[in-house]
Each structure stands twice: as C-alpha cells, then as structure tokens.
VOPAGU-2260 file (C-alpha; in pm, 1 decimal, decimal comma):
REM VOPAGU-2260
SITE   aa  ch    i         X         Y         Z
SITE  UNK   A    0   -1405,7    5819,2   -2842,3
SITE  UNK   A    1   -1082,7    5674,6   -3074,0
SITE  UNK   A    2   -1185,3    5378,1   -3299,4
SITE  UNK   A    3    -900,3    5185,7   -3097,0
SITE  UNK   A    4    -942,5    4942,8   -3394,8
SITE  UNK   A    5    -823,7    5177,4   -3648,4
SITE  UNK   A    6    -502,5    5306,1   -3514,9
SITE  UNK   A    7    -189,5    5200,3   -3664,4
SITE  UNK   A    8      39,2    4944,0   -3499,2
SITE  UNK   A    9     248,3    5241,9   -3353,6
SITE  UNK   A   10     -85,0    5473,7   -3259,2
SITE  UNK   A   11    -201,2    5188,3   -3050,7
SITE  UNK   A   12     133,9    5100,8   -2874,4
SITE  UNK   A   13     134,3    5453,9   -2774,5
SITE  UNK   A   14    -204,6    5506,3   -2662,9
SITE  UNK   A   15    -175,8    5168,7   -2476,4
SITE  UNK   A   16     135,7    5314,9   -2248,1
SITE  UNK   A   17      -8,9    5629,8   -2174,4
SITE  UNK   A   18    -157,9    5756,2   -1897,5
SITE  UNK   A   19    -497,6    5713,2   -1938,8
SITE  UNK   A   20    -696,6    5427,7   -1847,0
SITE  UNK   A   21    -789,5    5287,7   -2198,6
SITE  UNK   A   22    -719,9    5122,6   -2400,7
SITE  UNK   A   23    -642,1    4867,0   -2118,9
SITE  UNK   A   24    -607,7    4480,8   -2074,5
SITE  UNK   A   25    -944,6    4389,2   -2187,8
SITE  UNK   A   26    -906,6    4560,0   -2548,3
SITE  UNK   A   27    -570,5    4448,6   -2577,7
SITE  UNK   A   28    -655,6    4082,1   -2481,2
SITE  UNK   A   29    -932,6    4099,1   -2794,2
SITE  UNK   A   30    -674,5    4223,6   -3022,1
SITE  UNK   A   31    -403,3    3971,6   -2931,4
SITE  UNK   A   32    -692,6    3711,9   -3012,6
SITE  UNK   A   33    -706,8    3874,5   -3334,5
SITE  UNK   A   34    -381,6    3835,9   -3383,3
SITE  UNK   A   35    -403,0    3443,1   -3271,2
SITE  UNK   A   36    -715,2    3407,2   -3485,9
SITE  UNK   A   37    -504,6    3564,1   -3818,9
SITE  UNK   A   38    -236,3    3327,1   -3779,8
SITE  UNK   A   39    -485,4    3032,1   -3799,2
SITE  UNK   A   40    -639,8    3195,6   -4119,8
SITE  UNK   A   41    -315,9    3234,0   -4284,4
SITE  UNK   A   42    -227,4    2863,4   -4260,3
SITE  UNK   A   43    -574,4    2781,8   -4349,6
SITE  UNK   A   44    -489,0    3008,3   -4673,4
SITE  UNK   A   45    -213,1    2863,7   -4728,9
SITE  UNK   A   46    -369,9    2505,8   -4695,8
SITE  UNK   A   47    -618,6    2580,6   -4971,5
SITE  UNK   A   48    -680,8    2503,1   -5353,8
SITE  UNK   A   49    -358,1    2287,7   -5270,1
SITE  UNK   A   50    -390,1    1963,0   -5446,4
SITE  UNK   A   51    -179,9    1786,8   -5188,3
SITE  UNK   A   52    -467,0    1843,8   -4960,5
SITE  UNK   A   53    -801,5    1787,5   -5160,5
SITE  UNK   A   54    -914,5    1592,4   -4915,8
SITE  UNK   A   55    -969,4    1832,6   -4627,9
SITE  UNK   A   56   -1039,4    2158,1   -4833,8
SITE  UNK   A   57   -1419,3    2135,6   -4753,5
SITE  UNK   A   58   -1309,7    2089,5   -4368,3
SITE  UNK   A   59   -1047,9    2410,0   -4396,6
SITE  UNK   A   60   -1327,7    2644,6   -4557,3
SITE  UNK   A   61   -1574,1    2609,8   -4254,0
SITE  UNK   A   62   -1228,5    2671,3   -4027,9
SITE  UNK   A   63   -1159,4    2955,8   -4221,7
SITE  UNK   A   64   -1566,4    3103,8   -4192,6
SITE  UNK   A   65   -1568,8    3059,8   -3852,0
SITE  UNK   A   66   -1240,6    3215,5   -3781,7
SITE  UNK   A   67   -1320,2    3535,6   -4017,8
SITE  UNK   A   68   -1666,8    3535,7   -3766,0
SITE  UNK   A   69   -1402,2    3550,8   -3463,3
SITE  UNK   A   70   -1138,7    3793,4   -3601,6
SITE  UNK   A   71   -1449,8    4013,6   -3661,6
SITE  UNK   A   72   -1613,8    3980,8   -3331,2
SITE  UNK   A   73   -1314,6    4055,3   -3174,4
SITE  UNK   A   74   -1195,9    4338,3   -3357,5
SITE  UNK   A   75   -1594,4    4496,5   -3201,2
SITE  UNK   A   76   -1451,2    4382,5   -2871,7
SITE  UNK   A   77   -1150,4    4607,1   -2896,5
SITE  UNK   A   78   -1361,6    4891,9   -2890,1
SITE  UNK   A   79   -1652,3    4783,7   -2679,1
SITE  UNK   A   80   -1405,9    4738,5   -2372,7
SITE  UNK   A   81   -1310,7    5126,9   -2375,2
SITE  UNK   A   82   -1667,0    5156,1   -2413,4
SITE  UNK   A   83   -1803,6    4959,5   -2116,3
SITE  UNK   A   84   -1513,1    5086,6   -1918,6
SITE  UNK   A   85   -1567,4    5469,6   -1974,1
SITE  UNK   A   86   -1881,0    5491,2   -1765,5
SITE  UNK   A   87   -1764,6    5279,5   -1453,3
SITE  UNK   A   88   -1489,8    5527,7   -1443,6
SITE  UNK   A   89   -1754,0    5814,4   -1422,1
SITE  UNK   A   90   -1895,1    5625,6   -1132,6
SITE  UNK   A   91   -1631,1    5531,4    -957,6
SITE  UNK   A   92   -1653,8    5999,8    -927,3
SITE  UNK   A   93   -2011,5    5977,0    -833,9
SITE  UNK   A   94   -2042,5    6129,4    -470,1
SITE  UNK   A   95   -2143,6    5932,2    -171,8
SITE  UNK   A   96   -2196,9    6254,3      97,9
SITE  UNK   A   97   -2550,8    6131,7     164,8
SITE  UNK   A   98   -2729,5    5797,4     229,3
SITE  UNK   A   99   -2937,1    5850,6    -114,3
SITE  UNK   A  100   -2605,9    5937,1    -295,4
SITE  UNK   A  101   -2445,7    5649,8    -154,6
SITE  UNK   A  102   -2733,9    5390,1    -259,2
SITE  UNK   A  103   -2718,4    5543,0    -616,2
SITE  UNK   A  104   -2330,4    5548,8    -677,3
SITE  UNK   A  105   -2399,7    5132,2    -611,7
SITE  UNK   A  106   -2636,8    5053,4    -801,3
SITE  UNK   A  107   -2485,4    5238,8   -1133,8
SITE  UNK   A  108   -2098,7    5108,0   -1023,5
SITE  UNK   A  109   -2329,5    4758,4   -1027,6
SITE  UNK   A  110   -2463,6    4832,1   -1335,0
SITE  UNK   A  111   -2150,2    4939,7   -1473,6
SITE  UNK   A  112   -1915,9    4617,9   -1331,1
SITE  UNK   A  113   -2167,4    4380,3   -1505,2
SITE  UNK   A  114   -2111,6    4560,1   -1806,0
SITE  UNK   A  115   -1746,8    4606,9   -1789,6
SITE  UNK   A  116   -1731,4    4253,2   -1762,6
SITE  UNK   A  117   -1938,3    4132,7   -2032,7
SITE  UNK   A  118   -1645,7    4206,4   -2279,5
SITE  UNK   A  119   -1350,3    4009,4   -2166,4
SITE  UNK   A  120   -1564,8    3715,3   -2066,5
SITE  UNK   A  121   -1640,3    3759,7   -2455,2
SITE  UNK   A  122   -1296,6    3752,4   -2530,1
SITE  UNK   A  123   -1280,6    3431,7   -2331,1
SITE  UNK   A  124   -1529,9    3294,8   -2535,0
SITE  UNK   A  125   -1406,1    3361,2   -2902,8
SITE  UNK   A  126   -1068,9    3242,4   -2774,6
SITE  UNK   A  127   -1159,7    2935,8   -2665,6
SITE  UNK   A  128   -1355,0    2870,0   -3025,1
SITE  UNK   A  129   -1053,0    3018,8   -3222,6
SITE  UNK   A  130    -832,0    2746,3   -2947,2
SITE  UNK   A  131   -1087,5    2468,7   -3080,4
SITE  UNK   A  132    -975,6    2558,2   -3415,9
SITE  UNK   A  133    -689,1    2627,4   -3389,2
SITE  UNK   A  134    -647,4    2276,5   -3304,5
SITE  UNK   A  135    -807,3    2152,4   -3591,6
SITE  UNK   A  136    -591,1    2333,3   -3865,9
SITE  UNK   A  137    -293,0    2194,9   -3686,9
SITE  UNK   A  138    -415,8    1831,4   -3803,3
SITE  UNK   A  139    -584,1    1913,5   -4153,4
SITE  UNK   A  140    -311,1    2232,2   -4221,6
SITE  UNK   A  141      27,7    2244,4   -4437,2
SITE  UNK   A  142     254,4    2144,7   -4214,3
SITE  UNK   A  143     493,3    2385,3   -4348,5
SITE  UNK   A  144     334,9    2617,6   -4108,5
SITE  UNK   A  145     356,9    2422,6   -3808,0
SITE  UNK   A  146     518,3    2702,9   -3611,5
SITE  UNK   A  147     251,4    2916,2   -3677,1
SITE  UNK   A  148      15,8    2728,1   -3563,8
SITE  UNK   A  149     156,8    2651,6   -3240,0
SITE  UNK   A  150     224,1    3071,3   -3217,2
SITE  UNK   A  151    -111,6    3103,9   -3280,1
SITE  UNK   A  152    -221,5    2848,3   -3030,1
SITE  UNK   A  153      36,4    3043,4   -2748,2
SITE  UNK   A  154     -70,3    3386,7   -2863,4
SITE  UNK   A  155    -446,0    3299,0   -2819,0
SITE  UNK   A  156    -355,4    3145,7   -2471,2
SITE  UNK   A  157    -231,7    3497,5   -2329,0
SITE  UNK   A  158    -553,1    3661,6   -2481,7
SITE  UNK   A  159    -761,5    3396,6   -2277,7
SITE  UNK   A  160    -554,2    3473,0   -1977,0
SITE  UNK   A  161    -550,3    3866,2   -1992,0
SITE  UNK   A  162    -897,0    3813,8   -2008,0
SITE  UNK   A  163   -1009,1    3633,4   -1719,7
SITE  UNK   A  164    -788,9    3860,3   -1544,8
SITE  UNK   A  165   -1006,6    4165,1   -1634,6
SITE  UNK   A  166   -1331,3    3913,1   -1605,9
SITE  UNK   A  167   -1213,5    3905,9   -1233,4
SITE  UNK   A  168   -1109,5    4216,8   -1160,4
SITE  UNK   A  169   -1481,1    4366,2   -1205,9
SITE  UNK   A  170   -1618,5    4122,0   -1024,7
SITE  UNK   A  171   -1436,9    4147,3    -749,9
SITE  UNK   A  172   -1627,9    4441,3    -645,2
SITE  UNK   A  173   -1939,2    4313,8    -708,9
SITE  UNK   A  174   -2227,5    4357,7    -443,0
SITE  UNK   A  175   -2415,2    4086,6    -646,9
SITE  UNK   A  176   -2191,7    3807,4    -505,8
SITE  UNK   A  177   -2427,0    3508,2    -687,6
SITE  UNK   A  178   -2371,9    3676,3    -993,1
SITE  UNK   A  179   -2026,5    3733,5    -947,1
SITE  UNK   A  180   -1967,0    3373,5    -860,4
SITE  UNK   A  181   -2142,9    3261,8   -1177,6
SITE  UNK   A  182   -1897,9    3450,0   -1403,2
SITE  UNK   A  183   -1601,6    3349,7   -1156,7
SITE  UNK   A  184   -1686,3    3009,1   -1228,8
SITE  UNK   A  185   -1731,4    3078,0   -1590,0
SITE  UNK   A  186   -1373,6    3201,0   -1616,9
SITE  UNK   A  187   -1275,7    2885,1   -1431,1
SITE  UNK   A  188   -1402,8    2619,5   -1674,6
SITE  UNK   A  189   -1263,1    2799,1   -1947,2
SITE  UNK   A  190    -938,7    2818,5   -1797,8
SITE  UNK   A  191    -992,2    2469,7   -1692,9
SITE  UNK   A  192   -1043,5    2328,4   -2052,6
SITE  UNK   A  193    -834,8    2580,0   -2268,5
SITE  UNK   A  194    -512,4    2655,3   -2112,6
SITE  UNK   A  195    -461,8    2262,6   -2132,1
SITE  UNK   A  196    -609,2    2259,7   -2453,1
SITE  UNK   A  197    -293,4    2577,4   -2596,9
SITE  UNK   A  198     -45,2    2379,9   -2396,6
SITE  UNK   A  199     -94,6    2050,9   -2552,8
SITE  UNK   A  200     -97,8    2246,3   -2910,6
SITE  UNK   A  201     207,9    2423,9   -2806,6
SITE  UNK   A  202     408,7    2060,8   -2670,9
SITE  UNK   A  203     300,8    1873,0   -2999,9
SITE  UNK   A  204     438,9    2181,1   -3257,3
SITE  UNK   A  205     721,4    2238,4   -3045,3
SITE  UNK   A  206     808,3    1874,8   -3054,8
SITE  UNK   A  207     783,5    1774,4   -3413,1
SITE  UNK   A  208    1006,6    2130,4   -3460,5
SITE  UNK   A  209    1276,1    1978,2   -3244,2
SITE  UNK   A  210    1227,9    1642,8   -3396,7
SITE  UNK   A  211    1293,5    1764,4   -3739,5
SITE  UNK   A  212    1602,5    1960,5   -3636,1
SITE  UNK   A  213    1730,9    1636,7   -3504,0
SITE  UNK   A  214    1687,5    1432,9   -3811,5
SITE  UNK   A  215    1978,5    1685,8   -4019,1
C-alpha cells in the first residue's frame, strides 16, 4: 500500500480525488491536524531564544515537545486510516448465500468497523490536545503571529470535525450498539468542549486583527 504520508503535496491531492476509496476523510482529517499542529510549532519557533519573551521560554519548549509528539502521531494516523479501512472494504465483498456465511461476514465487518474507527476517534483526540495548545501559545506566543495562531486553531477545528464524521459513519453500522454508543458519546464530548474551545480562539485573534486595523 502507498505511504500516503510521503507523497508530495500534488501526489496526494490527486490520489485524494480519484476514484478509489482511500485515501479518504479520516487520513485527510489527520493530515489537516498536521497541518494545524505545524502552525502552532512555527509560532512557538518563532517565540523562542527571543529575549522579549524570557519569561515563558521554559513554558513554549514543553508546547513545542508535545506538539512535535502530535504532528508525529498524526502523520502514523494518515496511513493507519487506509490501513484499517482496506479490510472492511474486503468484507463489505464477503458472501452472505448461507446462514454460516452470513454470521461470518458480521462478525469480521464488526471486527473491521471497530477498527476503522479507532483512527479518527484518534484524530479527535490529538486535535483536541494540539486545540489545548494551541490555546496556550496564543497567550505566551509572539504576537506577531497572531493570525497564525487563530488559522491554526480553525484548521485544527475542521480536522476534529472530519473526524467525528468518519468516527460516526462506522458506527453507524455497528451490531454492537453499547459499544457504538460509547464512541458516539465520545465524539460528543469532544465536540462539546473543542469546537467552543477553536471558536473562542478564532473570535479573540480575529478581534484583536480588526482592532489593530482600526487603530491606523
């Protein structure tokens, strides 16, 4: 299988409007996180060995390890979704002429939604930490920047979103209706907490941008 990962920025575009099923919204939402996650590390670059702020170096160092530990788990997850996806496709082939064939094209499309699904509600969860510090840089970060931080903030929302969409879509079909619940709900408190969380990110940057305009 392609190394998704690796393409080029063109390679991928291309792949990702084909007509084959991957890559797909769950790879795509990982590497728009990426993207959100870089943004935060360049401001954080661009915030250190400043003198101007000495005081919050230590703070923008553990931003910038934990974001690196994001970018990199979600660069994996561009490549694990193809991955989980390609054998759920097989069994969506599997036939179903007999009662035993029927039972067993279940229990692997079972097996195969709860492992489709494990990636995006991964990508959920590095998106909401990269969201958490996303927020932080935007307080301890050049402000020079500030419109990079609030893209980043926007750009990681739409990776959370496209997520839970693909959380939801798998478990839609799920005959394990408890579990499927659980990870419905999952999606729901992240939603709950982090699209309010990129909005309020997004109104403060966008503010003080439209503020400064107005004092020239």
């Amino acid at each position: 299988m392609i190394s998704y990962r690796n393409l080029g920025i063109e390679d991928y575009v291309s792949e990702l409007s084909s007509g084959k099923p991957v890559p797909g919204g769950g790879g795509t939402s990982a590497l728009v996180g990426a993207l959100a996650v870089a943004l935060c590390k360049m401001v954080g670059n661009f915030t250190l060995g400043k003198a101007k702020y000495a005081d919050v170096q230590d703070d923008v160092k553990k931003i910038m390890h934990e974001a690196g530990k994001l970018q990199n788990e979600l660069l994996e997850l561009i490549d694990r979704d193809p991955e989980a996806f390609e054998p759920l496709s097989k069994a969506y082939a599997m036939p179903k002429n007999t009662p035993e064939e029927i039972a067993e094209k279940e229990r692997v499309m079972e097996e195969c939604l709860h492992k489709a699904a494990e990636v995006p509600i991964a990508v959920m969860d590095c998106a909401a930490q990269a969201l958490d510090l996303i927020e932080e840089i935007l307080d301890k970060g050049t402000p020079m920047l500030i419109s990079d931080t609030g893209s980043a903030a926007t750009i990681c929302k739409a990776a959370l979103e496209a997520a839970a969409l693909n959380v939801v879509a798998n478990t839609q079909y799920m005959k394990d209706r408890e579990y499927a619940r659980g990870l419905n709900t999952d999606v729901a408190r992240f939603l709950a907490v982090y699209q309010e969380k990129a909005d309020k990110i997004f109104d403060k940057t966008y503010g003080i941008l439209l503020r400064n305009g107005l004092g020239r």
